[in-house]
C-alpha positions as CSV (number, residue, x, y, z in Angstrom):
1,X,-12.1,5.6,7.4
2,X,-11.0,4.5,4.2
3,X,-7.7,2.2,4.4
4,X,-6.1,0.9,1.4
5,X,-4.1,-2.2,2.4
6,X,-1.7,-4.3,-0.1
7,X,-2.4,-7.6,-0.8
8,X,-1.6,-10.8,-2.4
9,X,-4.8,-11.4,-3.2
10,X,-8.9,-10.4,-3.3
11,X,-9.8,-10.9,0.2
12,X,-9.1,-10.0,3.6
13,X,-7.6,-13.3,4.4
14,X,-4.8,-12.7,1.8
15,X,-1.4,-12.3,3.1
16,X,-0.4,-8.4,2.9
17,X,1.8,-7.6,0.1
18,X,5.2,-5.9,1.4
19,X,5.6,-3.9,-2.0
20,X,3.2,-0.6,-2.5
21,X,3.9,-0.1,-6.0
22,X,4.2,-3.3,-7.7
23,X,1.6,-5.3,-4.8
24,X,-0.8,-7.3,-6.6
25,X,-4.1,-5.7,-5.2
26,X,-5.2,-2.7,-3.3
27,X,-7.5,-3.9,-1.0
28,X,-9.8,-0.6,-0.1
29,X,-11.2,-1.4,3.4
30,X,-14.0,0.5,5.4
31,X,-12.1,0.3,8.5
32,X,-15.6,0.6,10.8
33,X,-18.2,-1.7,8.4
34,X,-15.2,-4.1,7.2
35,X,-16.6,-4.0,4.0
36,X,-13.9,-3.8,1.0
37,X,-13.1,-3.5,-2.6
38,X,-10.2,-5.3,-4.4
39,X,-8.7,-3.2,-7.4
40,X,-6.3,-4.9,-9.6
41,X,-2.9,-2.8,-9.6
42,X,-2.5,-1.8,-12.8
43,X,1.1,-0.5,-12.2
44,X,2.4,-3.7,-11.2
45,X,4.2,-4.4,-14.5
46,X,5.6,-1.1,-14.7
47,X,8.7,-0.5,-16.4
48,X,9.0,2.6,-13.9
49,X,7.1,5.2,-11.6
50,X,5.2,2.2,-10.6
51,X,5.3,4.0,-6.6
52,X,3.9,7.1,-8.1
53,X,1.2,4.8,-10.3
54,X,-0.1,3.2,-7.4
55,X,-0.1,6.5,-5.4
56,X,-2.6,7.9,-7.9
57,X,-4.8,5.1,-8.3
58,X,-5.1,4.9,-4.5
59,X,-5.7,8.7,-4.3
60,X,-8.3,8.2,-7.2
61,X,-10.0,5.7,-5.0
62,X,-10.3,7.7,-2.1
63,X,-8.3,5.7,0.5
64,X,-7.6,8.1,3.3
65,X,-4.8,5.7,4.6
66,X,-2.3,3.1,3.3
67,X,-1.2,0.1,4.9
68,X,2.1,-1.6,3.2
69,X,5.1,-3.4,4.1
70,X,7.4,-0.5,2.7
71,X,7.0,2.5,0.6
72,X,9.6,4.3,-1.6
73,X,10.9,7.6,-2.2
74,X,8.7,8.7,-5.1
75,X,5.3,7.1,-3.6
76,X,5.9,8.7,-0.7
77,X,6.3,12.1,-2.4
78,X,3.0,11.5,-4.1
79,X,0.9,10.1,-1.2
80,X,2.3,12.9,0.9
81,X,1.2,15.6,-1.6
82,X,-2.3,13.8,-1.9
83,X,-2.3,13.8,1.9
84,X,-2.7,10.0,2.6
85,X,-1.3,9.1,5.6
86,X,1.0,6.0,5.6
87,X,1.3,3.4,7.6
88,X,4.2,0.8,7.3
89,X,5.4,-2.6,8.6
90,X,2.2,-4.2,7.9
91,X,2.3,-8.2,7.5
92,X,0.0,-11.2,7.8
93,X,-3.5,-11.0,6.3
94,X,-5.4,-7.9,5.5
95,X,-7.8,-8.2,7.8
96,X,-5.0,-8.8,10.8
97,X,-3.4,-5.4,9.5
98,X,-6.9,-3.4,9.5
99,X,-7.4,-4.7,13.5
100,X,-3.8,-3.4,14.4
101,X,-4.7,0.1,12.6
102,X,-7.6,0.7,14.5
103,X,-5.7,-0.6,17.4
104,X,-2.7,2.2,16.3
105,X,-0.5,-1.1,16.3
106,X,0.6,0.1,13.0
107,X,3.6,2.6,12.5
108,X,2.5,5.9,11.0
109,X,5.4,7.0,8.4
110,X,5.8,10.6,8.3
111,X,9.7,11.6,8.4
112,X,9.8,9.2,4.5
113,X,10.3,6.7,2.6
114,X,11.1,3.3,4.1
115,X,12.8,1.8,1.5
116,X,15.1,3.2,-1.7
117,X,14.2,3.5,-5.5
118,X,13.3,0.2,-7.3
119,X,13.3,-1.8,-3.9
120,X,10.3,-3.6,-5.8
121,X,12.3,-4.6,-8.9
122,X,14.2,-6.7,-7.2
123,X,17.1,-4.3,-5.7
124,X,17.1,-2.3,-9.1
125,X,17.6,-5.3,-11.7
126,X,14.2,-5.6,-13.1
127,X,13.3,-9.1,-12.6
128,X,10.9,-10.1,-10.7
């Protein structure tokens, strides 16, 4: 499977970044071979929609699954309607998140978001 997982950094042994739309990297991790990709997120300077951003360039990546700390209300529209399943509460490194999915130590979020609007932004004010 295909897991998308955000991340500080380029490598599995970077600390998982709580934020889906404005994390640093999507980290796009063959959850049987280990073998990844790292993808810049291009959203992460978003003035807005930076959820729905990321949600797109996940879906155009072909992650099956994302792993986050949270996820708001519009990603979670957009990943829903691109049916990626989401997975939330993930911390410590990548590759410590990608054992507890395959373990199903990972939460699946299906009833929505876990966090509001602009949760990434700081609580709404922009500044990062």
């Amino acid at each position: 499977m295909k897991l998308c997982v955000t991340s500080q950094g380029d490598d599995l042994d970077s600390e998982v970044d709580p934020r889906f739309g404005r994390c640093a990297y999507f980290l796009i991790v063959d959850t049987v071979s280990m073998e990844f990709e790292a993808v810049l997120n291009g959203g992460v300077g978003a003035a807005g929609g930076a959820g729905v951003q990321a949600a797109q360039a996940v879906a155009g990546l072909g992650a099956e699954a994302v792993a986050t700390g949270n996820i708001g209300p519009n990603a979670f529209e957009a990943l829903s309607a691109a049916g990626i399943r989401m997975f939330t509460g993930a911390s410590g490194t990548v590759r410590r998140t990608v054992e507890a999915f395959k373990t199903g130590a990972l939460k699946e979020t299906t009833a929505g978001p876990t966090t509001g609007s602009h949760s990434g932004m700081r609580g709404g004010r922009g500044r990062m």
